[in-house]
C-alpha positions in Angstrom: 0.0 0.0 0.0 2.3 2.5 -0.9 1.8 6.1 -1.4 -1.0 6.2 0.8 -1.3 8.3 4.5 -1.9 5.7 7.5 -5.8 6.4 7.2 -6.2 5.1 4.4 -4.2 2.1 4.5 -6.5 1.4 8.0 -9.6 1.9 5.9 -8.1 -0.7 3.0 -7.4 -3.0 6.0 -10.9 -2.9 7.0 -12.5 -3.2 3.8 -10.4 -6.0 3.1 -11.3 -8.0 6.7 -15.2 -7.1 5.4 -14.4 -8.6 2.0 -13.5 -11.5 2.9 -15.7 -12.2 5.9 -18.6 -11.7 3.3 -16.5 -14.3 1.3 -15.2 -12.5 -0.9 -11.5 -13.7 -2.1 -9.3 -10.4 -1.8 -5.8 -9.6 -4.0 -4.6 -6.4 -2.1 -1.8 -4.0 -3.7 -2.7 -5.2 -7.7 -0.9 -3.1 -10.5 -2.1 -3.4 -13.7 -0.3 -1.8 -17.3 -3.7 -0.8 -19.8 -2.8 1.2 -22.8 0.9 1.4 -21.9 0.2 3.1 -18.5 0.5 1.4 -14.9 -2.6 1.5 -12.7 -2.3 0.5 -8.8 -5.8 -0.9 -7.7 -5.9 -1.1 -3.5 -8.0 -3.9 -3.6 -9.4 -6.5 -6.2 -12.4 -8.1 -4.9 -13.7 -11.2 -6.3 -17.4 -13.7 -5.7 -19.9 -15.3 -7.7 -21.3 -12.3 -9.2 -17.9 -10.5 -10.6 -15.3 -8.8 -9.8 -14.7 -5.6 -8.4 -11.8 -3.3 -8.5 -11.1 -0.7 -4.9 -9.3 2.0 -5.7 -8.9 4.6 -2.6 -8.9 8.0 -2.8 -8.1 11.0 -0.7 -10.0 14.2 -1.8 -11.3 17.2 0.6 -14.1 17.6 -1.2 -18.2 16.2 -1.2 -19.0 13.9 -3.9 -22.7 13.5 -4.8 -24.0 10.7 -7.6 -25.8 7.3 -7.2 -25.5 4.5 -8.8 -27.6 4.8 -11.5 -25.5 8.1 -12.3 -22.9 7.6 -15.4 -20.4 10.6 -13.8 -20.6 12.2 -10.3 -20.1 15.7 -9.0 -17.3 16.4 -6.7 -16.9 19.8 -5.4 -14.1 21.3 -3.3 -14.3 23.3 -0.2 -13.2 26.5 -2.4 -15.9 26.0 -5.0 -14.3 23.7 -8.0 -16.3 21.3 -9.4 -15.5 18.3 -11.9 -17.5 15.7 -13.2 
């Protein structure tokens, strides 16, 4: 888990331990190269129904969206938006 602040490697750590009490076999600290540029994913997470791909991030900011949403807002404290 490198690169990341101890928060969020506690918070990896726990979603990991919930993973895989759920049952869910966990591949922690996965690098991946797509389109000739590496990708570190936190957490791969994979059960009967597919697999799912963690990727932890630390942003100051309110994110709003649901899951039926194709892009989400996130907006700073200072006002900056992006999709």
């Amino acid at each position: 888990m490198n690169n990341l602040n101890s928060k969020s490697q506690l918070l990896i750590g726990e979603i990991k331990e919930k993973l895989e009490a759920e049952g869910y076999k966990v591949i922690p600290n996965f690098t991946m190269t797509s389109r000739g540029k590496k990708h570190s994913i936190n957490l791969i997470a994979i059960n009967r129904k597919g697999v799912y791909l963690v990727k932890v991030k630390n942003l100051n900011a309110v994110l709003t969206g649901d899951y039926k949403d194709k892009l989400w807002q996130c907006e700073y404290e200072d006002g900056r938006t992006f999709d």
